[in-house]
PyMOL CGO cylinders between C-alpha atoms (Angstrom):
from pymol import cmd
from pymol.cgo import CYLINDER

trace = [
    CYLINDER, 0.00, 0.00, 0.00, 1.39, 3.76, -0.75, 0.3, 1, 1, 1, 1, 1, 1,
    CYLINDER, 1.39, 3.76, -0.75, 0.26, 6.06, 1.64, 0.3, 1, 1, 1, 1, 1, 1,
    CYLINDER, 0.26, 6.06, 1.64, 1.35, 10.30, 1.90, 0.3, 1, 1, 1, 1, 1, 1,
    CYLINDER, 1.35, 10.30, 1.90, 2.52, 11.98, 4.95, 0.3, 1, 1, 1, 1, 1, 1,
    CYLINDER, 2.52, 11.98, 4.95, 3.96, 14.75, 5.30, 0.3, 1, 1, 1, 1, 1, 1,
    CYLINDER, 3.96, 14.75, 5.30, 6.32, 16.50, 8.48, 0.3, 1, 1, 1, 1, 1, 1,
    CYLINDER, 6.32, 16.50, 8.48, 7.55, 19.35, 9.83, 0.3, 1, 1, 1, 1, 1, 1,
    CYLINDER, 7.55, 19.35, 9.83, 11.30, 20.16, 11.16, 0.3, 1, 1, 1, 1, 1, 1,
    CYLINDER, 11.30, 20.16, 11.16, 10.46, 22.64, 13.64, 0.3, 1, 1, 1, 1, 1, 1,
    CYLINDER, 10.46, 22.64, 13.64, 13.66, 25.18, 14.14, 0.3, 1, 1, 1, 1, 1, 1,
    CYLINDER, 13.66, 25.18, 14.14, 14.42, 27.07, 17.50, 0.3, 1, 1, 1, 1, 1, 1,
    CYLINDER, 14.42, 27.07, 17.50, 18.16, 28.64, 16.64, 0.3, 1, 1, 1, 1, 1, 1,
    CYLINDER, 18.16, 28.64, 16.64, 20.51, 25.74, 16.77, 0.3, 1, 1, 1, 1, 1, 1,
    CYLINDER, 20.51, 25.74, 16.77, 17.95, 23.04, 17.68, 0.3, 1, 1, 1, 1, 1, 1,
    CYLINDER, 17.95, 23.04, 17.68, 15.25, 21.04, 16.03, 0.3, 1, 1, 1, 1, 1, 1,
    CYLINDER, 15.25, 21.04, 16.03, 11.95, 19.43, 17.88, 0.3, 1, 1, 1, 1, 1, 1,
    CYLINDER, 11.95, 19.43, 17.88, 11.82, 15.31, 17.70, 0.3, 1, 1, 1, 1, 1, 1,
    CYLINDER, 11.82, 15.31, 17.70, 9.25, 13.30, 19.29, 0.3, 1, 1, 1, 1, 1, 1,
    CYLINDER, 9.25, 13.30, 19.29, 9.97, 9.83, 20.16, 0.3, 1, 1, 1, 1, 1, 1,
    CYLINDER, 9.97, 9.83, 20.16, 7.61, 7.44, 18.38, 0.3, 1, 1, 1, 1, 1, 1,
    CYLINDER, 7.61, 7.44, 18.38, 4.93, 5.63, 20.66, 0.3, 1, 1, 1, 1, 1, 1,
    CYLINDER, 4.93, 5.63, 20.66, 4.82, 2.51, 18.17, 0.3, 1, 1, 1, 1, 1, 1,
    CYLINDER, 4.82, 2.51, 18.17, 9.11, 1.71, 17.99, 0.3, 1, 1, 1, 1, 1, 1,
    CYLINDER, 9.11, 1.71, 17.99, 10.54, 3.92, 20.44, 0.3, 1, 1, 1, 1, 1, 1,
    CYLINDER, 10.54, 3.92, 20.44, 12.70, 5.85, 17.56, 0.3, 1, 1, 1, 1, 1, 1,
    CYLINDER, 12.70, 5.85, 17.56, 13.31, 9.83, 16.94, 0.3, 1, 1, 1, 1, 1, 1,
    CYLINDER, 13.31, 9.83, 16.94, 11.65, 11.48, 14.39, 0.3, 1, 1, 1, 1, 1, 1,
    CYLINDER, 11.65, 11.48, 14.39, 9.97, 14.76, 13.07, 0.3, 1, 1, 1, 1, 1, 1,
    CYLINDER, 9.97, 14.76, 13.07, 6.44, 15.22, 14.28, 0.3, 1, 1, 1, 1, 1, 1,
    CYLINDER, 6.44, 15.22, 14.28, 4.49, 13.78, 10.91, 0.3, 1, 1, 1, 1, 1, 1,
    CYLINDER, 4.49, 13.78, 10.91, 2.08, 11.17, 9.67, 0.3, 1, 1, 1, 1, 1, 1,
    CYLINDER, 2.08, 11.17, 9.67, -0.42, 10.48, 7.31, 0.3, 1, 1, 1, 1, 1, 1,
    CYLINDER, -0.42, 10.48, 7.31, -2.07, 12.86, 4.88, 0.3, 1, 1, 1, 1, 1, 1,
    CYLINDER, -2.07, 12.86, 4.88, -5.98, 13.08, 4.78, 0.3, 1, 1, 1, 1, 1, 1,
    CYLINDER, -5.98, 13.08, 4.78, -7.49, 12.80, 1.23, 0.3, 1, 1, 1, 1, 1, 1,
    CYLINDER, -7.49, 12.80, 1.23, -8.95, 16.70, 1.66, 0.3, 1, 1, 1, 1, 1, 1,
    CYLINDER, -8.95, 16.70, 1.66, -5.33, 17.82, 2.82, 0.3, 1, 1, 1, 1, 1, 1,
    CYLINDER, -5.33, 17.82, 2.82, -2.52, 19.25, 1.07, 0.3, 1, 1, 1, 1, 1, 1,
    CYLINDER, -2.52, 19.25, 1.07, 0.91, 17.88, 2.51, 0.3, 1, 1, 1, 1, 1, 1,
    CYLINDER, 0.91, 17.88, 2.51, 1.76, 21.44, 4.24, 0.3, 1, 1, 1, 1, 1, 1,
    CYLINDER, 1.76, 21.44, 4.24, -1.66, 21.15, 5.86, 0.3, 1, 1, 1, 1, 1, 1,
    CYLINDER, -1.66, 21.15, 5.86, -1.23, 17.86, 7.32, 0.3, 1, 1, 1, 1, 1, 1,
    CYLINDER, -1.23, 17.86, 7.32, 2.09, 18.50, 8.55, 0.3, 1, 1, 1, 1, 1, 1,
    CYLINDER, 2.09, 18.50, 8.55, 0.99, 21.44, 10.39, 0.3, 1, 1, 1, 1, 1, 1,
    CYLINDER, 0.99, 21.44, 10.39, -2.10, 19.12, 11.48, 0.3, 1, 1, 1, 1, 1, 1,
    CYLINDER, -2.10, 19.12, 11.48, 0.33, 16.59, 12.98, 0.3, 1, 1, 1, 1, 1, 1,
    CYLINDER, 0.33, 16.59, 12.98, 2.69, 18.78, 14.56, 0.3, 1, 1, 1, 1, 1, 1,
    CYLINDER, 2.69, 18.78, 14.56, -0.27, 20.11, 16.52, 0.3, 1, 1, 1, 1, 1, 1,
    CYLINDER, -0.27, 20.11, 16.52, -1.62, 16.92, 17.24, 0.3, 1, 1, 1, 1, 1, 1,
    CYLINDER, -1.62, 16.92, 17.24, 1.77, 15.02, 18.38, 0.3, 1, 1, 1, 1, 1, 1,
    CYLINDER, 1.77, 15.02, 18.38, 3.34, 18.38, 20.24, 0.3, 1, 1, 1, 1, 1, 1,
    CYLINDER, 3.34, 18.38, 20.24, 0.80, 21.01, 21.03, 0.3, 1, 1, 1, 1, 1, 1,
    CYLINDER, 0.80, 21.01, 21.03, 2.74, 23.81, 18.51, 0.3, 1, 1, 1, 1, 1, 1,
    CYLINDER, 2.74, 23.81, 18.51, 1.69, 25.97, 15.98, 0.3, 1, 1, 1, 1, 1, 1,
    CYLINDER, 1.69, 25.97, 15.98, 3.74, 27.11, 13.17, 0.3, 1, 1, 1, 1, 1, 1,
    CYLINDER, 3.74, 27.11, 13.17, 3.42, 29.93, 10.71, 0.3, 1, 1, 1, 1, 1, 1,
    CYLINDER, 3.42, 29.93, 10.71, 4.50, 29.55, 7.59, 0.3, 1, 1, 1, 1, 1, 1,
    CYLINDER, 4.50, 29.55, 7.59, 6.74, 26.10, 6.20, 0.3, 1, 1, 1, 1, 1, 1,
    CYLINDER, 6.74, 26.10, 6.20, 8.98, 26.05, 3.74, 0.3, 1, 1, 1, 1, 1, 1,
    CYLINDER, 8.98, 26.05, 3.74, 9.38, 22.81, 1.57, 0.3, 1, 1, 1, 1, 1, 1,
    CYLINDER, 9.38, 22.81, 1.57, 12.80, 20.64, 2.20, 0.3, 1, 1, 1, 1, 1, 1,
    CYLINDER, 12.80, 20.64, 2.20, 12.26, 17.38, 0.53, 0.3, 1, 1, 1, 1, 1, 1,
    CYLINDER, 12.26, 17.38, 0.53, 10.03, 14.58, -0.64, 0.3, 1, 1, 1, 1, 1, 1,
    CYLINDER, 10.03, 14.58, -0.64, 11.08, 10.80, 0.74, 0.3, 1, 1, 1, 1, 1, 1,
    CYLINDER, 11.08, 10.80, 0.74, 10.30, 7.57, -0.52, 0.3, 1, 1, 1, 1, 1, 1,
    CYLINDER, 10.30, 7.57, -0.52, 10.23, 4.50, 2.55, 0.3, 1, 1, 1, 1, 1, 1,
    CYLINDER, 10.23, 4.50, 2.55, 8.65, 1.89, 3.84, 0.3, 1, 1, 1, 1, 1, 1,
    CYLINDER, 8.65, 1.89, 3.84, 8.12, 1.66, 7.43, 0.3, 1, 1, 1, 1, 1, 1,
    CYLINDER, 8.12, 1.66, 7.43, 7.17, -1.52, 9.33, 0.3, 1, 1, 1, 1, 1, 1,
    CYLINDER, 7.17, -1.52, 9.33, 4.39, -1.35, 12.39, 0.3, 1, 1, 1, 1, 1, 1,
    CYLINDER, 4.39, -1.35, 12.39, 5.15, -3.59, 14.97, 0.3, 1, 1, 1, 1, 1, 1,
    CYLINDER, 5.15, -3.59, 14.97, 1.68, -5.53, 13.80, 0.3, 1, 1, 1, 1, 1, 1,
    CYLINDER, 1.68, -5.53, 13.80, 3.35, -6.34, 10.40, 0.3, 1, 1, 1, 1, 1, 1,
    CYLINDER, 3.35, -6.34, 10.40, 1.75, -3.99, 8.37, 0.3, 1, 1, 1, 1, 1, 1,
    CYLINDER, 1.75, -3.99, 8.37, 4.01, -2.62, 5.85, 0.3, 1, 1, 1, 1, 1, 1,
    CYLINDER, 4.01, -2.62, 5.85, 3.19, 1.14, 4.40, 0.3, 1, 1, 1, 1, 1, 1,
    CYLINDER, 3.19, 1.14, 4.40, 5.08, 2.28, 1.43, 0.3, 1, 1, 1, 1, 1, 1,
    CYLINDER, 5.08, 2.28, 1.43, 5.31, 6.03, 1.90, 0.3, 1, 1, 1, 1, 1, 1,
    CYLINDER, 5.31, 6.03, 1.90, 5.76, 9.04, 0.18, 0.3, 1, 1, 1, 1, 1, 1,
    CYLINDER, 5.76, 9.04, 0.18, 6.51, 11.77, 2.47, 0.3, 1, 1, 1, 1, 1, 1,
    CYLINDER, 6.51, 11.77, 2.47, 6.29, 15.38, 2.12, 0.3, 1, 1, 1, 1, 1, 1,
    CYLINDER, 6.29, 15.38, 2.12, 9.23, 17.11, 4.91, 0.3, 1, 1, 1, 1, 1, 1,
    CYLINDER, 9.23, 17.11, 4.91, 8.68, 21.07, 5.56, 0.3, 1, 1, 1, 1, 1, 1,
    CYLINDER, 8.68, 21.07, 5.56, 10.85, 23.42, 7.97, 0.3, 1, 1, 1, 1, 1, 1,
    CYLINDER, 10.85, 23.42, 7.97, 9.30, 26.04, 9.89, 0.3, 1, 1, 1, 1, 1, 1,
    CYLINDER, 9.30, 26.04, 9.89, 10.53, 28.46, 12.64, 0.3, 1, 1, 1, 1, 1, 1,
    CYLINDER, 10.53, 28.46, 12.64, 9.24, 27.99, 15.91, 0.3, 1, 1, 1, 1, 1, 1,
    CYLINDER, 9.24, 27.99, 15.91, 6.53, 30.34, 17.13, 0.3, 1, 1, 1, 1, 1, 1,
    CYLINDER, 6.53, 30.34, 17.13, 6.45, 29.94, 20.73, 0.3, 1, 1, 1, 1, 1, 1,
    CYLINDER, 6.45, 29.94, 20.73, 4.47, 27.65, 22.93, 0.3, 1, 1, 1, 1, 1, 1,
    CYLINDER, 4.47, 27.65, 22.93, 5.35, 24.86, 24.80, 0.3, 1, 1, 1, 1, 1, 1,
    CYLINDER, 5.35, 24.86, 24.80, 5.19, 21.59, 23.78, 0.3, 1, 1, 1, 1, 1, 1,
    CYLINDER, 5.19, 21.59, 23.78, 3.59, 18.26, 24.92, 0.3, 1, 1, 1, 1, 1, 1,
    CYLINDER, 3.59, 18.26, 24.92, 3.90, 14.99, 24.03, 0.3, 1, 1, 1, 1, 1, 1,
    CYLINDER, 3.90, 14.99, 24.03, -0.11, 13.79, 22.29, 0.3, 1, 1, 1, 1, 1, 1,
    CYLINDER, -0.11, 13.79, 22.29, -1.66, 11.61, 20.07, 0.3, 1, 1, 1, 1, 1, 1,
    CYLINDER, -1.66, 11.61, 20.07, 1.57, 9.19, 18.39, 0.3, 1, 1, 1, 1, 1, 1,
    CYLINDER, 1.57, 9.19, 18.39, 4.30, 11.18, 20.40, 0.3, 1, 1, 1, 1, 1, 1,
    CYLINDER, 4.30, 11.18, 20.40, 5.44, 9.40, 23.48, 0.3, 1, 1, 1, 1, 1, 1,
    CYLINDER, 5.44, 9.40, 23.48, 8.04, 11.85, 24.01, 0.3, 1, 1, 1, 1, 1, 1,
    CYLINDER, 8.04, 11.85, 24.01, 8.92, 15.66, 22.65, 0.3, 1, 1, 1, 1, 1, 1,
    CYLINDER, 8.92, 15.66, 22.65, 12.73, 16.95, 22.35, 0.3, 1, 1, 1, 1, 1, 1,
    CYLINDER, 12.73, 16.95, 22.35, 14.77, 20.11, 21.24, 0.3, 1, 1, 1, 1, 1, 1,
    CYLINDER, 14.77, 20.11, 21.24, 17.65, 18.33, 20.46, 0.3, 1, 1, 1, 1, 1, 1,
    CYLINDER, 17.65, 18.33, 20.46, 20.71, 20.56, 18.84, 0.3, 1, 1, 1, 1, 1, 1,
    CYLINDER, 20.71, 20.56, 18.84, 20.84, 20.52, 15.44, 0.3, 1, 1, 1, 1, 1, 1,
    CYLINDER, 20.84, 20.52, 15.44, 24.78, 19.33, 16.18, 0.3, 1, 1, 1, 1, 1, 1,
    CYLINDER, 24.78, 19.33, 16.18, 24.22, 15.93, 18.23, 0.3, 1, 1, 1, 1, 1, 1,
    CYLINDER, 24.22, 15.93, 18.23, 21.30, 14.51, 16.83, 0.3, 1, 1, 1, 1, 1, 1,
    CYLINDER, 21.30, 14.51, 16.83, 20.04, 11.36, 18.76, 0.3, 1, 1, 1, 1, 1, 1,
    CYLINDER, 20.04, 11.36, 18.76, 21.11, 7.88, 16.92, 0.3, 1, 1, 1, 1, 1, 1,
    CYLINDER, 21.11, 7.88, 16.92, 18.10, 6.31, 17.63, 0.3, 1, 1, 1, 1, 1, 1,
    CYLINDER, 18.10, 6.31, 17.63, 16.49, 6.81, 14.47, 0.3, 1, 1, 1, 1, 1, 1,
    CYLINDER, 16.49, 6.81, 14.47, 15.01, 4.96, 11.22, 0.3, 1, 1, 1, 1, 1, 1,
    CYLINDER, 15.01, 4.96, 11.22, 16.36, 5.53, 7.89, 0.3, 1, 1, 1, 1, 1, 1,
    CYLINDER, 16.36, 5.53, 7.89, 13.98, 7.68, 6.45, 0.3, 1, 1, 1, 1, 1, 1,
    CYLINDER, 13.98, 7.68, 6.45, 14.51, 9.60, 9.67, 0.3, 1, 1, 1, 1, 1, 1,
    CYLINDER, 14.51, 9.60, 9.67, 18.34, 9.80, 8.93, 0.3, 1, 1, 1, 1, 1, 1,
    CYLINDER, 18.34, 9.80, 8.93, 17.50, 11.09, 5.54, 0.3, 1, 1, 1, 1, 1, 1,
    CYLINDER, 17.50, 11.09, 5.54, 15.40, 13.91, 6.88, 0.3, 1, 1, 1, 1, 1, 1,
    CYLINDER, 15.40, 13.91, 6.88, 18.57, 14.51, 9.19, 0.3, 1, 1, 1, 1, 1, 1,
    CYLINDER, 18.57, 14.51, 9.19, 21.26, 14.60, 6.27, 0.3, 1, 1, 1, 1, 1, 1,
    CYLINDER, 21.26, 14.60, 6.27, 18.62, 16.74, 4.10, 0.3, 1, 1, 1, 1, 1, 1,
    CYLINDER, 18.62, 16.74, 4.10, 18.59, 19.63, 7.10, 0.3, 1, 1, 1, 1, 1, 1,
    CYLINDER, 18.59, 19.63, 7.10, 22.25, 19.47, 6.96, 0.3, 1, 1, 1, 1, 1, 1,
    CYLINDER, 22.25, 19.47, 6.96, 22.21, 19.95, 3.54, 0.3, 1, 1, 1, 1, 1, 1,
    CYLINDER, 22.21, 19.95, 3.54, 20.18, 22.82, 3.59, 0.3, 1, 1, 1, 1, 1, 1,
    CYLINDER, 20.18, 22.82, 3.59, 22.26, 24.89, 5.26, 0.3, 1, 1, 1, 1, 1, 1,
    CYLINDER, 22.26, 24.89, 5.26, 20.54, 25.25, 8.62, 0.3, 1, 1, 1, 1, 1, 1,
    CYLINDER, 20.54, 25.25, 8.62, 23.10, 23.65, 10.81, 0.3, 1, 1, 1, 1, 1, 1,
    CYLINDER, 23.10, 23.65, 10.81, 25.18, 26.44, 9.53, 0.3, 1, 1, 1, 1, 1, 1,
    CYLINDER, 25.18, 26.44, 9.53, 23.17, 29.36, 9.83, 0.3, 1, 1, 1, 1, 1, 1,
    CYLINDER, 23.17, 29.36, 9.83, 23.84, 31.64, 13.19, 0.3, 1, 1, 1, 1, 1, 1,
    CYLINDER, 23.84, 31.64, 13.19, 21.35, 31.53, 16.20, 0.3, 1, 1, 1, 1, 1, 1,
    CYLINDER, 21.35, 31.53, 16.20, 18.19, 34.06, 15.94, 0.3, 1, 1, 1, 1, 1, 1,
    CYLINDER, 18.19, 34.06, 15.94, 18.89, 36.92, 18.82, 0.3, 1, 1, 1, 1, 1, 1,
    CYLINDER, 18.89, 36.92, 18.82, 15.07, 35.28, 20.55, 0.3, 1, 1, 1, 1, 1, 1,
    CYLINDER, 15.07, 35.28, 20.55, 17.25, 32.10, 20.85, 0.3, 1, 1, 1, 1, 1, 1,
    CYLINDER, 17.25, 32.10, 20.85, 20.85, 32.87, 21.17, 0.3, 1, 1, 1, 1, 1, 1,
    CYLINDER, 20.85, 32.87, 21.17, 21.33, 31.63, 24.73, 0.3, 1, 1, 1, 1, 1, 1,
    CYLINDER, 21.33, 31.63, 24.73, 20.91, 28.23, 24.99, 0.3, 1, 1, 1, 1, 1, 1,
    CYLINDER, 20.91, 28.23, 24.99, 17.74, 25.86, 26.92, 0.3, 1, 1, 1, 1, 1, 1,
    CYLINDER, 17.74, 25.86, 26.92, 17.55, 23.15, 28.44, 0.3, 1, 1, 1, 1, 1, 1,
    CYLINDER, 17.55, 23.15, 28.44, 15.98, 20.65, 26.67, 0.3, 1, 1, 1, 1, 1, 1,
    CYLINDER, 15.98, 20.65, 26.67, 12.11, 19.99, 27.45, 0.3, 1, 1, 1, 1, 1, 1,
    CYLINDER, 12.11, 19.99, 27.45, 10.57, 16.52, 27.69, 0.3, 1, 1, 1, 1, 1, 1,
    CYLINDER, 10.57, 16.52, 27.69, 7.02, 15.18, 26.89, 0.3, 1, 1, 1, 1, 1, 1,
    CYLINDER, 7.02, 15.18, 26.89, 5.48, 13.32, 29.61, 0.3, 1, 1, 1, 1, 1, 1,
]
cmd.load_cgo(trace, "trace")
């Protein structure tokens, strides 16, 4: 089966917001399917509500991912997935719906824990220059991170 999703990258200076995955335990973006009605910036901005409480203004495109992901009850989804960037807004985030856990993790020591389609989305941001750009003055000093439940 070929399914569409679509994700968001959420920035905050140096760092980007990953939710653990309630299904395998892995980092990843906030993201999941798209509805029929939905364009793929819609339903990334649906699911990062939905797994982390945020808002976003407006996305910018970074990629489009082919994978297949494996749930742990065998079924096996050929995706095509639709990954976005956006600047954080403000807010604070909890951990909802497939989340089990949120994270600002720096953009420099991302966790390892991850699938590949995950560590595609990863070397993509790289590649886009944002690891490189300097911190917003909002976010120069740096946070601690914050956890989900």
């Amino acid at each position: 089966m070929r399914r569409t999703g679509a994700g968001i990258a959420t920035l905050r200076g140096q760092e980007v917001l990953l939710i653990r995955r309630g299904d395998n335990g892995l980092w990843d973006i906030p993201g999941g399917g798209k509805g029929f009605w939905e364009s793929p910036e819609r339903a990334a901005c649906r699911e990062l509500g939905e797994e982390t409480g945020l808002t976003v203004g407006a996305v910018q495109p970074l990629s489009i991912f082919r994978h297949t992901h494996t749930y742990p009850d065998g079924n096996v989804v050929d995706w095509t997935t639709h990954v976005f960037t956006a600047e954080y807004a403000g807010g604070e985030t909890r951990a909802a719906g497939d989340a089990a856990q949120v994270r600002w993790w720096p953009l420099d020591a991302l966790p390892g824990e991850i699938s590949t389609a995950t560590g595609k989305y990863f070397a993509a941001l790289r590649g886009s220059g944002v690891s490189r750009r300097p911190p917003t003055p909002a976010h120069a000093a740096p946070s601690a991170p914050s956890a989900g439940r």
